[in-house]
C-alpha positions in Angstrom: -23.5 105.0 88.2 -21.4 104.7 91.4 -23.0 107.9 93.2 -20.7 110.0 95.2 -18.6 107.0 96.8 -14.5 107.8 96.1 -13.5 105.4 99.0 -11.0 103.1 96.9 -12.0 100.2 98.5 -15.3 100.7 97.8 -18.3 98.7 96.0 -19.4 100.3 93.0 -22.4 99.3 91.1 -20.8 99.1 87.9 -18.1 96.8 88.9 -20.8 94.2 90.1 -20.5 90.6 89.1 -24.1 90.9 88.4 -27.0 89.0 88.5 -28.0 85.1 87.9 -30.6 86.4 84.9 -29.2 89.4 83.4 -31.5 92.2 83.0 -31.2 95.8 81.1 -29.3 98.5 83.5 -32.3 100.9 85.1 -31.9 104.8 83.8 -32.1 105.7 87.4 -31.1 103.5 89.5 -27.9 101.8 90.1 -27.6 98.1 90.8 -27.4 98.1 94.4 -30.4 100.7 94.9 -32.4 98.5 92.7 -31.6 95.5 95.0 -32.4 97.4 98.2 -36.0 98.6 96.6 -36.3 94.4 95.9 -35.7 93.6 99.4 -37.9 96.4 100.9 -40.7 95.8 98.6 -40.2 91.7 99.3 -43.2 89.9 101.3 -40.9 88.4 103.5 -39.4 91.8 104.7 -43.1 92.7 105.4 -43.7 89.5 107.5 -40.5 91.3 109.4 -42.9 93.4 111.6 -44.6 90.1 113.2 -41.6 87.5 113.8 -39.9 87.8 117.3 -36.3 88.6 117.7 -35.5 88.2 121.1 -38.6 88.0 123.8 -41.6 85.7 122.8 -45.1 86.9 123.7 -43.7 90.3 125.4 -46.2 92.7 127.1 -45.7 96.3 125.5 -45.5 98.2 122.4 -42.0 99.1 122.5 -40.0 96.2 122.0 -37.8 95.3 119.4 -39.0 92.7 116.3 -37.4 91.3 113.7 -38.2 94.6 111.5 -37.5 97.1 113.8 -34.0 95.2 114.4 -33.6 95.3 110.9 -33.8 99.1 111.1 -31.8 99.4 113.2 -28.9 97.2 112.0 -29.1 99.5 108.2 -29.4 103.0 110.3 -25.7 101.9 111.9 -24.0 100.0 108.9 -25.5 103.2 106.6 -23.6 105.8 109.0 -20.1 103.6 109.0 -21.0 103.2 105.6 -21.4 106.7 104.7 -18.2 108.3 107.0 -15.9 105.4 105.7 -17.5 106.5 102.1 -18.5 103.0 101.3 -21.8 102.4 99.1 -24.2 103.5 101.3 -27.0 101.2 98.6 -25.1 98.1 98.9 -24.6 98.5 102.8 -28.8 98.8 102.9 -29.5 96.0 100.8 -27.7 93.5 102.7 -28.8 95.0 106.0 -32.5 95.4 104.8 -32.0 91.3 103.5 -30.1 89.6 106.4 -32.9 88.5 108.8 -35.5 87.7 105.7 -34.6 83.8 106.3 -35.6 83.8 109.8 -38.0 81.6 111.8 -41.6 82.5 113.5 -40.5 83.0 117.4 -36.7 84.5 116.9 -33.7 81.8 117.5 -36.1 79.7 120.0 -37.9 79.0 116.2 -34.5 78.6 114.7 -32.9 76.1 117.1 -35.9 73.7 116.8 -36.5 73.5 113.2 -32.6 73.1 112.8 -33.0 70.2 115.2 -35.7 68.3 113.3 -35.4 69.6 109.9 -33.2 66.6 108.4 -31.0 68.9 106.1 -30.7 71.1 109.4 -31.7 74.9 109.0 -29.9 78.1 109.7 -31.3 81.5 109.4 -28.5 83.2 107.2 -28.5 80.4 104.8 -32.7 80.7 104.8 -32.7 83.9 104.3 -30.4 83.7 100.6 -32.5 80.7 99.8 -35.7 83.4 100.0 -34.0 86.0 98.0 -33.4 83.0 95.2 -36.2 80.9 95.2 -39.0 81.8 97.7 -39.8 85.1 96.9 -42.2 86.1 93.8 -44.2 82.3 93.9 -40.8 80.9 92.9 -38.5 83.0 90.7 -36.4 84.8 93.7 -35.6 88.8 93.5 -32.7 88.0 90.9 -30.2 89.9 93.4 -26.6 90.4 92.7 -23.7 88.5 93.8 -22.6 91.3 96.0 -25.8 91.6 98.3 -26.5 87.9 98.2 -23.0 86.8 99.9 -23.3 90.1 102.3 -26.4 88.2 103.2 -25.0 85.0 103.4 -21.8 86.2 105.3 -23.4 88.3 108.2 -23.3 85.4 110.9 -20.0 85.8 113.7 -18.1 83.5 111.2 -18.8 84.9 108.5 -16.3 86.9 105.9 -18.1 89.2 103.5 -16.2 89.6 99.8 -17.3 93.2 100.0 -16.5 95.9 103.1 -20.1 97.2 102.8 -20.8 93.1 103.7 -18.4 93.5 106.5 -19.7 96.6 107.8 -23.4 95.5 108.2 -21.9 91.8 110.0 -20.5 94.4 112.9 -23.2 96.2 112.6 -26.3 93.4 113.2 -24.1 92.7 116.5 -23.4 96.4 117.7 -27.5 96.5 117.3 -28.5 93.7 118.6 -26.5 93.5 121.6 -27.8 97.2 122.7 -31.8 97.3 122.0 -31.3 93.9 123.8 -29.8 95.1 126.9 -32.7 97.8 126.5 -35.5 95.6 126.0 -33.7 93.5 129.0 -34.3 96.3 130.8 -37.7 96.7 130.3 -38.6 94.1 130.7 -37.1 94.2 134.1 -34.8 91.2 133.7 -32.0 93.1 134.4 -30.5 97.1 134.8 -27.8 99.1 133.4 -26.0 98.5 136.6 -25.7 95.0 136.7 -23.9 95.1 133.1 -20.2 93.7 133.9 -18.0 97.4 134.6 -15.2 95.7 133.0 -17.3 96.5 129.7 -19.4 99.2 130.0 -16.4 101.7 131.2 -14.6 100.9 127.6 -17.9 100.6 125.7 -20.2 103.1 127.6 -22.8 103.6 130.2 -26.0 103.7 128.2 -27.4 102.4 125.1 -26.9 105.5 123.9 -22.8 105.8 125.2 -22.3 102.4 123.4 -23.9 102.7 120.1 -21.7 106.3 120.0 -18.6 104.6 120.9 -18.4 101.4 118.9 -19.6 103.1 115.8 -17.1 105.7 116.2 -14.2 103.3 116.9 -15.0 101.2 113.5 -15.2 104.8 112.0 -11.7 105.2 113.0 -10.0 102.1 112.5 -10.8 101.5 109.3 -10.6 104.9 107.8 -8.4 104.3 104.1 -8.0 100.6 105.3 -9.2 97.7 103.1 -10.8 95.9 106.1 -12.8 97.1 108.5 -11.6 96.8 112.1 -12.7 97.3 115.7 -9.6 98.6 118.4 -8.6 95.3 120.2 -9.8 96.5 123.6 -13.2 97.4 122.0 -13.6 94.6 120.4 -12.8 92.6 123.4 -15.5 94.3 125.5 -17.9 93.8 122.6 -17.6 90.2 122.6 -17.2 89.8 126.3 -20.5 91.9 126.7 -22.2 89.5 123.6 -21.6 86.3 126.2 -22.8 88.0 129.2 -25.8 88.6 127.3 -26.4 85.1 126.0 -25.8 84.1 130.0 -28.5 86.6 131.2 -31.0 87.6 128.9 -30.6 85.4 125.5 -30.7 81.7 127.2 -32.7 82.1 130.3 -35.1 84.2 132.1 -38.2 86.1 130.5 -36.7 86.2 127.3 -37.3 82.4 126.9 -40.1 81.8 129.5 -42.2 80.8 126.4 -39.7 79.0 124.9 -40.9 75.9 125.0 -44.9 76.4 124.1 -43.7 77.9 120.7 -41.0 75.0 119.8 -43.8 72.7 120.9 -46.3 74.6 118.2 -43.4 74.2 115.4 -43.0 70.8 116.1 -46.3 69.7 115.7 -46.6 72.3 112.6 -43.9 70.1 111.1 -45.1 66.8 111.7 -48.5 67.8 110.6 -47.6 69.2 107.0 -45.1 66.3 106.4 -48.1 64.1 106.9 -50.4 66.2 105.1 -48.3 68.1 102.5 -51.7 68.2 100.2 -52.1 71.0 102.7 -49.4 73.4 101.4 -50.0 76.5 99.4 -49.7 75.4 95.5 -46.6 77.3 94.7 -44.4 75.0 97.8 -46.5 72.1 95.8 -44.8 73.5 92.4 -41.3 73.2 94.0 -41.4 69.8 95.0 -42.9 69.0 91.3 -39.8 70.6 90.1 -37.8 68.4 92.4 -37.1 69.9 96.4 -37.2 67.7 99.0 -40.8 67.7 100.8 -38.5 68.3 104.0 -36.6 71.2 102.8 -40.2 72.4 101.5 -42.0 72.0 104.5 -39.4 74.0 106.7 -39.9 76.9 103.8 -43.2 77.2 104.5 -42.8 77.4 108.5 -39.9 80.0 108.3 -41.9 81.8 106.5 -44.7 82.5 108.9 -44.9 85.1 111.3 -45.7 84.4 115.0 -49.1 85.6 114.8 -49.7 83.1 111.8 -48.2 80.1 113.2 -50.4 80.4 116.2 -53.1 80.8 113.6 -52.1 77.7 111.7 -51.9 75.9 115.4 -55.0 76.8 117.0 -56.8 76.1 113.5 -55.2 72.6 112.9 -55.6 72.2 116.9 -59.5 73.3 116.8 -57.9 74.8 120.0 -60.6 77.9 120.9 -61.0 79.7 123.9 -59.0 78.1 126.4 -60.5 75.0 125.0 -58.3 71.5 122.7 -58.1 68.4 121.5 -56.2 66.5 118.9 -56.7 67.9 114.7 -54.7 64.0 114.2 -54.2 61.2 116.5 -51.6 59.8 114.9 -49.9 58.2 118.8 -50.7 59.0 122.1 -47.5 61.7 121.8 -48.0 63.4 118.5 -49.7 66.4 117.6 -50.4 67.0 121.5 -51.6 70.4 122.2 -51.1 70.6 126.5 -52.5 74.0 128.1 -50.0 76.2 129.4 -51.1 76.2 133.0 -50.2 72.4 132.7 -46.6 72.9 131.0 -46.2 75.8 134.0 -47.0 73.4 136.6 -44.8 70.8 135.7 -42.2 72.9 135.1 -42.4 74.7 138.8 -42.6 71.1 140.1 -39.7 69.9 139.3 -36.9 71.5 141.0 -34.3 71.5 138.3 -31.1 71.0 140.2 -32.8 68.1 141.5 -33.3 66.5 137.6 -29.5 67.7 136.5 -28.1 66.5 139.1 -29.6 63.0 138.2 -27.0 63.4 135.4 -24.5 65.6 135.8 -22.0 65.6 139.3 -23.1 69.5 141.0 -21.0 71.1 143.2 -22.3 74.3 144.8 -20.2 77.8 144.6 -22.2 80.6 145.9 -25.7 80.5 144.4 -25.3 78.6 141.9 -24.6 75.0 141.1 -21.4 73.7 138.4 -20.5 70.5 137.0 -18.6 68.8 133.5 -20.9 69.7 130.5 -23.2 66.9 129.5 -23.5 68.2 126.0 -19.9 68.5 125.2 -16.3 66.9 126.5 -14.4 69.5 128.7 -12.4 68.9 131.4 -12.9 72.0 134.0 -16.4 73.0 134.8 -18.4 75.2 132.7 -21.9 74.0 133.3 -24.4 76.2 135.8 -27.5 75.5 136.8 -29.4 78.6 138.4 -32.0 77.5 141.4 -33.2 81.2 141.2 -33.7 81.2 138.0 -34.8 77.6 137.5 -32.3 77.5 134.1 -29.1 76.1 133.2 -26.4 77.4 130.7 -22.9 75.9 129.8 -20.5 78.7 128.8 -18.5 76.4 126.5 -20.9 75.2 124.0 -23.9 77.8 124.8 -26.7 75.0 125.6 -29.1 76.9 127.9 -33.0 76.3 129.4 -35.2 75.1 131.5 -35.9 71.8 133.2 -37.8 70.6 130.1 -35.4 71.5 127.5 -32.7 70.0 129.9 -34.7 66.3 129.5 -35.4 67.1 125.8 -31.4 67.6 125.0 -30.5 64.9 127.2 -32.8 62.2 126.8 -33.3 63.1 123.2 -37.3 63.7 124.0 -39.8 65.1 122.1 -42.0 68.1 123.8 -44.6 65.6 124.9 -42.1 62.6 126.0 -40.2 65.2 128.4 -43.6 67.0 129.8 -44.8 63.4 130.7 -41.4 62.3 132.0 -41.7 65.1 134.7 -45.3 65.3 135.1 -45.0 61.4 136.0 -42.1 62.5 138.3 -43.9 65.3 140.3 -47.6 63.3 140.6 -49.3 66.0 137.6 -51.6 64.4 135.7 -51.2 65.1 132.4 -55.4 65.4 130.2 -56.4 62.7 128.7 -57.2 62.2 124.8 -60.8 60.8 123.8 -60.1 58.2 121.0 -62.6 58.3 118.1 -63.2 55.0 116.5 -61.4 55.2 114.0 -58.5 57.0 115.8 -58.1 53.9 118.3 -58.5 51.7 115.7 -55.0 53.1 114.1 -53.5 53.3 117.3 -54.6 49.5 118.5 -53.5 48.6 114.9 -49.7 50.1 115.6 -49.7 48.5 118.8 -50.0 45.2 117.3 -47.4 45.7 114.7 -45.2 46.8 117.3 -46.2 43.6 119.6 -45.2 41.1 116.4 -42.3 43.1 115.7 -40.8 42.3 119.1 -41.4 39.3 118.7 -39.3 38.6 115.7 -36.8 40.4 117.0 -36.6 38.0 120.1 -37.3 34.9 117.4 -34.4 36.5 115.1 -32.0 36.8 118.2 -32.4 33.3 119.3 -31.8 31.9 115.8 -28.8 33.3 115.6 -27.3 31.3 119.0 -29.6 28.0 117.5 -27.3 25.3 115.3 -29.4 27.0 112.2 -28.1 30.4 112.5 -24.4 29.6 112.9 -24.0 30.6 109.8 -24.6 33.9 110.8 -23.2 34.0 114.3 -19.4 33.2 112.4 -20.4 36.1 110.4 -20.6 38.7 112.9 -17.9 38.0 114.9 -15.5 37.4 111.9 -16.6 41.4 111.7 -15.2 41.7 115.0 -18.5 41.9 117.0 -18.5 40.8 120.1 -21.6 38.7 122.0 -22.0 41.5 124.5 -22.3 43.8 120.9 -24.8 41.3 119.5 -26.6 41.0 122.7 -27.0 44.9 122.9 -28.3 45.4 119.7 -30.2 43.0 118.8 -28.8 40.9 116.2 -30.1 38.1 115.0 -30.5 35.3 112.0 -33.4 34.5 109.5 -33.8 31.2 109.0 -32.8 29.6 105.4 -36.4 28.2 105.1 -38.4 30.9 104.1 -41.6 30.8 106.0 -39.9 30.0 109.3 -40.9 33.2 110.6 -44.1 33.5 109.4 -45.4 30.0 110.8 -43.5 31.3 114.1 -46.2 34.0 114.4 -49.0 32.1 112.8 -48.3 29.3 116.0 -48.2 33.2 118.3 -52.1 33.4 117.4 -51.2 36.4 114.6 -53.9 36.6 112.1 -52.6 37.4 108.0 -54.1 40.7 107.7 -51.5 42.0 110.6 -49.3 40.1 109.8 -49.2 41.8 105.9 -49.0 45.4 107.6 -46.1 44.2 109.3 -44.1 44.2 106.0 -42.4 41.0 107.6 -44.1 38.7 105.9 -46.1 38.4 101.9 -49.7 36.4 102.3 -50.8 35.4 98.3 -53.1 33.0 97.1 -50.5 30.4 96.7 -49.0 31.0 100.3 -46.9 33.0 102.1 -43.5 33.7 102.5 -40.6 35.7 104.6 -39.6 38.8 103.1 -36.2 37.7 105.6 -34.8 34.6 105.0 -31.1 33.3 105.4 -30.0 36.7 106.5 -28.6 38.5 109.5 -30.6 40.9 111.3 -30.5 44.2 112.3 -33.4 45.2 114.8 -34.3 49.1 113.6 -35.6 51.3 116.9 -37.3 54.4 117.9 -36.2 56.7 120.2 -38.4 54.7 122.8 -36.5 51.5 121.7 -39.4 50.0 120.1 -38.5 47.8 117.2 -39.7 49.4 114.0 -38.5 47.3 112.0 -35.7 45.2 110.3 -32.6 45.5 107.9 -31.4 42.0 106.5 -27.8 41.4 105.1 -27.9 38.0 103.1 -25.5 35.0 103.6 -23.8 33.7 100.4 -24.6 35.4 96.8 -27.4 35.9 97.1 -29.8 39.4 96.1 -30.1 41.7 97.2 -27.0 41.9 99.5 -28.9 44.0 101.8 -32.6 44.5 103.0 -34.9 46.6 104.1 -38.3 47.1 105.9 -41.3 48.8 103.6 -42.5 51.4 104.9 -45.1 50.6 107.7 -47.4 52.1 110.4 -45.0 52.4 112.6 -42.0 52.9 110.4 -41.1 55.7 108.0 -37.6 55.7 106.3 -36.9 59.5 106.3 -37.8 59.9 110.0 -35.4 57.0 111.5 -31.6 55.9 111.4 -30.4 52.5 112.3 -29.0 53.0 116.1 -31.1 56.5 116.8 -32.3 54.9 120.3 -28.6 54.9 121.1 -28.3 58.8 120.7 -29.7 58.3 124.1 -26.9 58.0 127.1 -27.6 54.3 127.9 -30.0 51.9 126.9 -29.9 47.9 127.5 -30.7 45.1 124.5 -33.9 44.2 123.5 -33.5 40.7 124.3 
């Protein structure tokens, strides 16, 4: 059943540690064929031939996707795999399954979900969590242990249990890094002679030269070894060549020119189906009746998609039509906010983007190019460039890369719309306008107004807390240690013991019951109302935009519950906020 592998380091099929759900042995196959005829038959390696892997939008049948990479990675692992006789089955399933987790628009698609997914999301880890659960409405392909961690273990850091794992890892780089440079070329972003000399004379002078090389030096290094190894020097130039890239082509220039436009479409993708989850196929409906998180389920069904069917799903929610748009939702003037791409273009081009890093970050010129200290991580010597050329930025410590946009988005921890207006407001563009139905400004009046009365507690919580009243309180907090410059910055305050101090408060403010209720501050019943906060310490809860959302109460004496919470509100949803998010920002200053 093990074919003709005699490599004694080999995988063989009947040594597998098998599958989740056994099954009966096929009279034909061997385990590891049967797996590589799951994966190639799988939806999801179909959807392959219309996901992105390294240039969005490009212009020309001949470059690389996600599939054709895919090829390409099992044609290289299958010939180390057959010279170093290896099983050549095993080595195709888990190149054939790698890539099956990843994102519409390549790691542009990735990066973004990652960043507002709230378990986070990574492609390698996606792409086991299709082979077990998405695929076949639910009951995954029932692969063995061996492909699955080959699958899981293909990323840089990863370490296969199998050599067949550890040939395709190699492999997916000595592929990708070559029909890149290819496609790089082009694309016309770059030529063969503008690849560093100090690695193309070890690795080769052509796509071709290189792919001979590096396969052949594998071949030889780990001939009758249990590992398989690249020569030092080789190995060097590979990974020297692999930054160059990410400098060049992967985190600037074409590759990314339409970078933003599609993390723009995910985001509002996102925020639409967590709103409207009804909206979901019925089998991502069955997995959050048998208990996923509606997060976790919602990020499925995105990964999922193709480019071509996330533009779909976009212009369709969008009603966006022939150069024409407008709003599927007005949830806020910043959600769901479609802006045409000669717009995003022309804010982009108008804002010169050493001008807005260097509004952050201390530039010094050398040569072309601009350097400074890293805003995105703590180093001490300079590895941060900004290109004027290029309009981009990239720090070769921590790989953070883009354009001006992306820049204000990392920095200021921005949405899409929040940055494009930041800049437009900067360079005099005038972003469109959105036409309000009725009902539509109705909502967004209505959030305005909670927002309004929430400030105001704040500001009536923060002066309790100095007043004789909240003393209590005020020993409190600094017998934790906090300081008044602390209390000051954040916010805190007191609630009074009596509990409809607040509420008359913003009865005497001219605040009617029925906003008052949607606040959540306060309960209005027949018999009267009442403070949900009273004889408590406050904690002011912000946005982003440091707009109190609402409140979290910690009670003075025994009383319960010890701690507090806002419901759930217009303006205030628990799994889309964290006490001190405005602060993920560099500086802000106290409400009061």
């Amino acid at each position: 059943m093990g074919g003709p592998v005699t490599q004694p380091f080999a995988s063989l099929s009947r040594d597998t540690l098998g599958r989740d759900v056994p099954e009966e042995l096929c009279p034909i196959r061997p385990e590891y064929q049967r797996d590589r005829d799951r994966i190639l038959h799988s939806k999801a390696f179909r959807r392959l031939k219309h996901k992105t892997q390294v240039f969005l939008a490009p212009e020309g049948d001949h470059y690389r996707t996600r599939l054709t990479h895919t090829l390409e990675v099992s044609q290289i692992a299958r010939t180390i795999a057959k010279s170093l006789r290896l099983n050549e089955s095993l080595t195709e399933a888990v190149a054939l399954g790698h890539d099956l987790g990843h994102t519409p628009f390549g790691h542009s698609g990735e990066a973004i979900l990652d960043k507002i997914c709230e378990d986070g999301f990574a492609h390698y880890r996606q792409s086991v969590r299709v082979v077990e659960l998405l695929e076949k409405k639910g009951k995954g392909l029932n692969l063995t242990k061996e492909v699955r961690d080959g699958i899981l273990n293909h990323r840089t850091s990863g370490n296969p249990a199998t050599l067949e794992g550890h040939v395709v890892r190699l492999s997916d780089k000595i592929a990708y890094i070559n029909h890149d440079i290819d496609d790089a070329i082009r694309a016309r972003i770059l030529t063969e002679e503008e690849l560093p000399r100090e690695y193309t004379d070890i690795l080769g002078h052509s796509v071709r030269e290189r792919l001979n090389t590096m396969i052949q030096d594998i071949i030889f290094n780990s001939l009758g070894k249990p590992q398989i190894l690249m020569s030092p020097g080789m190995e060097t130039a590979m990974k020297g060549l692999r930054t160059w890239m990410f400098a060049h082509v992967y985190r600037g220039g074409a590759a990314k020119a339409e970078e933003g436009k599609a993390q723009q479409l995910i985001v509002a993708l996102y925020e639409y189906y967590m709103k409207h989850v009804d909206q979901l196929p019925e089998e991502f409906l069955e997995m959050m009746d048998r208990g996923e998180k509606k997060e976790r389920v919602v990020c499925d069904y995105i990964a999922g998609m193709s480019d071509s069917y996330a533009i779909d799903q976009f212009e369709e929610l969008s009603c966006r039509r022939r150069g024409r748009y407008r709003r599927y939702d007005i949830q806020s003037k910043e959600e769901f906010m479609y802006y045409p791409e000669d717009i995003v273009e022309e804010v982009r081009t108008r804002n010169d983007i050493v001008d807005i890093v260097s509004g952050y970050v201390k530039l010094t010129k050398k040569g072309s190019n601009y350097f400074g200290l890293c805003p995105f991580h703590n180093e001490k010597s300079p590895s941060f460039s900004v290109s004027p050329s290029k309009q981009m930025y990239y720090c070769f410590g921590c790989g953070a890369g883009g354009n001006a946009i992306t820049f204000v988005m990392e920095y200021e921890n921005y949405t899409f719309p929040e940055a494009l207006k930041m800049l437009a407001d900067r360079a005099g563009v005038k972003l469109p306008e959105v036409e309000y139905s009725k009902e539509a400004r109705a909502q967004a009046d209505l959030k305005s107004a909670i927002l309004e009365v929430n400030r105001k507690a704040a500001n009536y919580f923060y002066y309790q807390l100095k007043s004789p009243q909240g003393q209590v309180g005020y020993k409190y907090l600094t017998g934790r240690g906090l300081t008044d410059e602390t209390i000051r910055r954040f916010g805190l305050g007191f609630a009074h013991k009596t509990s409809d101090d607040l509420y008359r408060y913003l009865k005497q403010q001219g605040y009617q019951d029925s906003l008052l209720k949607e606040t959540g501050l306060v309960f209005v019943e027949e018999r009267g109302a009442h403070d949900k906060f009273w004889n408590r310490v406050m904690f002011p809860i912000m946005d982003v935009n440091n707009r109190v959302i609402g409140f979290g109460g910690r009670v003075m004496g025994d009383g319960t519950p010890k701690y507090l919470n806002s419901p759930e509100t217009k303006v205030f949803d628990k799994s889309r906020n964290l006490y001190g998010l405005n602060y993920a920002r560099t500086s802000r200053e106290g409400i009061c």
